[in-house]
N, C-alpha and C positions, 0 to 999 in steps of 0.2 A: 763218909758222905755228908751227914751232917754237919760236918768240922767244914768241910766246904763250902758248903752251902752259906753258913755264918760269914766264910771268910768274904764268898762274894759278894754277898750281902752290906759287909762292911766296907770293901772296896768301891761299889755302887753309890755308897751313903758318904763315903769322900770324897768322889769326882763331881757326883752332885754338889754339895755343899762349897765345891771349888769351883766351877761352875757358873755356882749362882753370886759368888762374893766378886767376881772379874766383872761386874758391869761396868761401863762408859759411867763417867761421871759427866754430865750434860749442864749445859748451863741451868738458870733457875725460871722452870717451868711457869713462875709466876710474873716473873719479872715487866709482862706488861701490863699487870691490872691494880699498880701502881702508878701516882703522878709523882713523877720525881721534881724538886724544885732546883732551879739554877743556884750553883754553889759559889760562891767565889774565893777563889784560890789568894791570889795575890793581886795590887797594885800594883801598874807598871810605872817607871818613871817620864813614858810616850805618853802618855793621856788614855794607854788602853789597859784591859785588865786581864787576867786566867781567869776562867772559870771553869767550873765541870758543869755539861750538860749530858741529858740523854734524850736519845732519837729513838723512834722506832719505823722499820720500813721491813719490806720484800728482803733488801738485800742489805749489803755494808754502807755501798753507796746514798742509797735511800734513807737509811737510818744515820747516817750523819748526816745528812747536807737538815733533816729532819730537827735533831740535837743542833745545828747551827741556827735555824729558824727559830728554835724555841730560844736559845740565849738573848737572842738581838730581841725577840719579843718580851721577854725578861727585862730588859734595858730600857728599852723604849716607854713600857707599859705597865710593868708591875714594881719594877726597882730591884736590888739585890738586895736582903739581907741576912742570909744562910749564906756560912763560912767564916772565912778571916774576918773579924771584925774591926779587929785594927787596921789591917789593911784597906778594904772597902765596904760604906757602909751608902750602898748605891742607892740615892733617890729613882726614879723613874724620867727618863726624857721627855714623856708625853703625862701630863697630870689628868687632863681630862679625858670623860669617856669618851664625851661630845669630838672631840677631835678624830678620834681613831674613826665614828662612825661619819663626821662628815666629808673624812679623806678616804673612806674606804677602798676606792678605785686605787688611788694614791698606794695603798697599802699591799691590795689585791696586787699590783705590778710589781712592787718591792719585793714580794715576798716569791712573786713568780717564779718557778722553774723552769720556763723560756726563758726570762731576761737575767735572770741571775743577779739582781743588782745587789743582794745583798751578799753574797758573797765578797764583796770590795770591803766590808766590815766586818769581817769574821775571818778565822782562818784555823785550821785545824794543827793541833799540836801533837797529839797521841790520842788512838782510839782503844779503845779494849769490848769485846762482846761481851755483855751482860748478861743474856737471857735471851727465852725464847717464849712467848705467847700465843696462845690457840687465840684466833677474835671469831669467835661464834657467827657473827655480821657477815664476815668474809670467808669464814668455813677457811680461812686459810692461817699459817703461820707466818708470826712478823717477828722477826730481831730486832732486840734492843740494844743498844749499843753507848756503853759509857764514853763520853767523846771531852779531853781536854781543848780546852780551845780560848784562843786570844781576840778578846769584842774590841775593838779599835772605837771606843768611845767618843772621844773627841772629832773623829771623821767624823762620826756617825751623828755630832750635835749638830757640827759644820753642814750635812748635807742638808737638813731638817731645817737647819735656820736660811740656808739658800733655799729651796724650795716652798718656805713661807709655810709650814709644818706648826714649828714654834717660833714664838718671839727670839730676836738676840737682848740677851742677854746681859 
């Protein structure tokens, strides 16, 4: 009786132990209370570039077009220089601050998810799920999402210098 008891006892302390080692490997619980920076990949020989960005949104959808928003805002505004460094070592489109805020409307529309116009300089190559983030703010969870993507640069000077954004050049 006692030798049973042991046995089930043993039995119990395996399944458990097996059990608790099968969990779901989930993405990284932390991954949005990082600012990840725009990487760039390669140079193209178009005038555009790869980079890797990351989004965060609700969904896949939201979380890349997000990651597309932040690259072109990388471009425009901060310049590239995380990554290839031989390959691109990207000033900024836009130098001043003064610019960004006396076009802001200008930018607000750009950047809009009715009009979509930036989308015409960006384009998605591969995406991959990073992570998933609690935001306190929203009591809700957002996906991050590592998104490859191709900034079409030279559109992107073109449109700026026809819209009277920046001088040509």
């Amino acid at each position: 009786m006692k030798m049973r008891n042991i046995f089930s006892l043993l039995i119990t302390l395996v399944f458990a132990i097996l059990f608790c080692s099968c969990k779901n490997v989930s993405p990284n619980p932390n991954a949005g209370y990082y600012k990840y920076d725009v990487i760039c990949i390669n140079s193209e020989m178009d005038g555009s570039i790869t980079v890797k960005s990351y989004g965060m949104g609700k969904n896949r959808k939201d979380a890349v077009d997000q990651a597309m928003k932040n690259a072109l805002d990388a471009v425009m505004f901060k310049g590239i220089r995380a990554g290839n460094e031989s390959e691109c070592n990207l000033a900024p489109l836009i130098y001043s601050e003064q610019v960004k805020k006396k076009n802001a409307k200008y930018f607000a529309t750009f950047f809009s998810d009715k009009t979509k116009i930036y989308k015409s300089y960006v384009s998605a190559k591969k995406d991959v799920r990073f992570g998933r983030a609690k935001n306190a703010m929203l009591a809700d969870s957002q996906i991050v999402y590592e998104v490859i993507l191709r900034v079409y640069v030279d559109n992107l000077r073109d449109k700026l210098i026809i819209d009277n954004i920046i001088p040509n050049r």
